[in-house]
N, C-alpha and C positions, 0 to 999 in steps of 0.2 A: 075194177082193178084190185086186185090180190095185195095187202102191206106183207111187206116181208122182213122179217126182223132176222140180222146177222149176228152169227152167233160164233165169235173164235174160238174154240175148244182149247183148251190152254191148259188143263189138270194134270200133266202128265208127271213125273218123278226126272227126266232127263238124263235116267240110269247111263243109258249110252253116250250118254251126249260128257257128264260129266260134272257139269256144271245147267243151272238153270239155261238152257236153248233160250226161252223165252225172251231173256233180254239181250243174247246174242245178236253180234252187230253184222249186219252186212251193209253195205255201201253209205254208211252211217245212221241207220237207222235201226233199232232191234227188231228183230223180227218178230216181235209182239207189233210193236207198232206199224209195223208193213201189214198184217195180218188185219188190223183193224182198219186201216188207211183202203185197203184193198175192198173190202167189204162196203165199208164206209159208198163205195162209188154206185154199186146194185141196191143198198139197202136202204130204208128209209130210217131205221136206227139198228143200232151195234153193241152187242155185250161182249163180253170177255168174260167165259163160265173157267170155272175150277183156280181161278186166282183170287186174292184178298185188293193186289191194288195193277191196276193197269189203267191204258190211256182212254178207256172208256167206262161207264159201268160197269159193274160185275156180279156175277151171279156164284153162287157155292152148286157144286155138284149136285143131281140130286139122284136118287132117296138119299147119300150121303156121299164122301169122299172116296176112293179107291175102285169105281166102279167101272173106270174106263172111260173111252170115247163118247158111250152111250150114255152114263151119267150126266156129263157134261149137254147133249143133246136133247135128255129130257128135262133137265132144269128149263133150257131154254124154247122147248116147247110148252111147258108150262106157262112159262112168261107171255107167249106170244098167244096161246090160248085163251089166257087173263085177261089180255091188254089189246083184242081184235085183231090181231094177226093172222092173214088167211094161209104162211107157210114161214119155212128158216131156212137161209142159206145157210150153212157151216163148212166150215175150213180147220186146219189144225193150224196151231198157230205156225211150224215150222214149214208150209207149202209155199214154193215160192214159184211164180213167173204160170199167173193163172190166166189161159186164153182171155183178152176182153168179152167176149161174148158168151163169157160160162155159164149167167145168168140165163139166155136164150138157148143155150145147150140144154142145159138141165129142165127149163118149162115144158110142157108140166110136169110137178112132179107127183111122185117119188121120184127122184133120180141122182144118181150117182157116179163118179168120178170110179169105172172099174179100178183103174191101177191108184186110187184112194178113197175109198168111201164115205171117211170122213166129210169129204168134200160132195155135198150134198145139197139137193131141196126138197125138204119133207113139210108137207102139209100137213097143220094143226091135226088131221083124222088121224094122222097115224101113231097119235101119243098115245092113246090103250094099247094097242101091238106093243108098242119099245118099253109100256109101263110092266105089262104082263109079263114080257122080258125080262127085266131088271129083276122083281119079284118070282121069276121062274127059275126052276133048275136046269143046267146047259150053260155053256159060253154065253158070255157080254159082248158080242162081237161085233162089229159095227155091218159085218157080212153076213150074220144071221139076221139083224134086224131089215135091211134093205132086203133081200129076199122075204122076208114075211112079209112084208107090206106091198111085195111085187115092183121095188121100186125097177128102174130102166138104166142100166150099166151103159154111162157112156163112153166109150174110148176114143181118146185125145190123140194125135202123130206125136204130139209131146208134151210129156207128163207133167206136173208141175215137180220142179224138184223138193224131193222129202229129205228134209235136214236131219240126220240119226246121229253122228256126229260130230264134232269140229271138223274132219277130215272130209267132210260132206260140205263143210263151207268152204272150205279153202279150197275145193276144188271147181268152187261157180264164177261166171265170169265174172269182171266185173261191170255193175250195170250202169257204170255212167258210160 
């Protein structure tokens, strides 16, 4: 049996959003913490890459800050590298209303969430690809990196919803 370590991708600046998304509330909970909670259920432990404090460990970018979704991902392929982990689930933190069965979607992988890539399962092998990346010249893209590694695009009937704005939450149901 493959450990898989979860990994919320959380670095982002919230340019659009406005304010930190991250500790944006929906149904009272921020969606940080739905994001790890969520994870929390597939994984056997959960980081939270590119923040200093959240509701689980945390990881700093790597090779450094600013680097995108894919920094955030190879921090925490590293980690899971280190630490016997045979893959990473990752999600961003503002993904919300993830099929229960994303995990079994995505096995095995590489594989990815077409309409998010973010939302993935990458096997420990594929950390030289996303490192070469990082250290390469070309976009940081989280859609260049799944095509090099060949991961497998899955499409969903419904996507999870990506929070870009407040006007992106307020328009979600509510889920009690």
């Amino acid at each position: 049996m493959t450990l898989i370590l979860g990994a919320v991708i959380a670095g982002g600046l919230s340019t659009r959003f406005g304010s930190d998304k991250a500790l944006a509330v929906y149904d009272g909970h921020t969606l940080l913490s739905r994001a790890v909670d969520t994870l929390a259920g597939w994984c056997e432990y959960v980081v939270v890459v590119g923040r200093e404090t959240a509701p689980a460990p945390t990881l700093p970018d790597w090779p450094h800050a600013g680097m995108g979704p894919l920094g955030g991902l190879a921090a925490a392929l590293r980690l899971a590298q280190d630490e016997g982990y045979g893959a990473v689930l990752s999600s961003s933190v503002d993904a919300l209303g993830m099929p229960e069965d994303l995990l079994a979607r995505l096995s095995p992988g590489p594989a990815c969430l077409a309409a998010n890539p973010v939302i993935g399962l990458w096997p420990v092998e594929t950390l030289p690809v996303l490192e070469e990346i990082l250290h390469g010249e070309g976009t940081h893209s989280m859609m260049r990196f799944a095509e090099a590694v060949g991961a497998r695009m899955e499409r969903l009937a419904q996507a999870p919803a990506n929070i870009n704005t407040p006007a992106d939450l307020a328009r979600l149901p509510d889920a009690g």
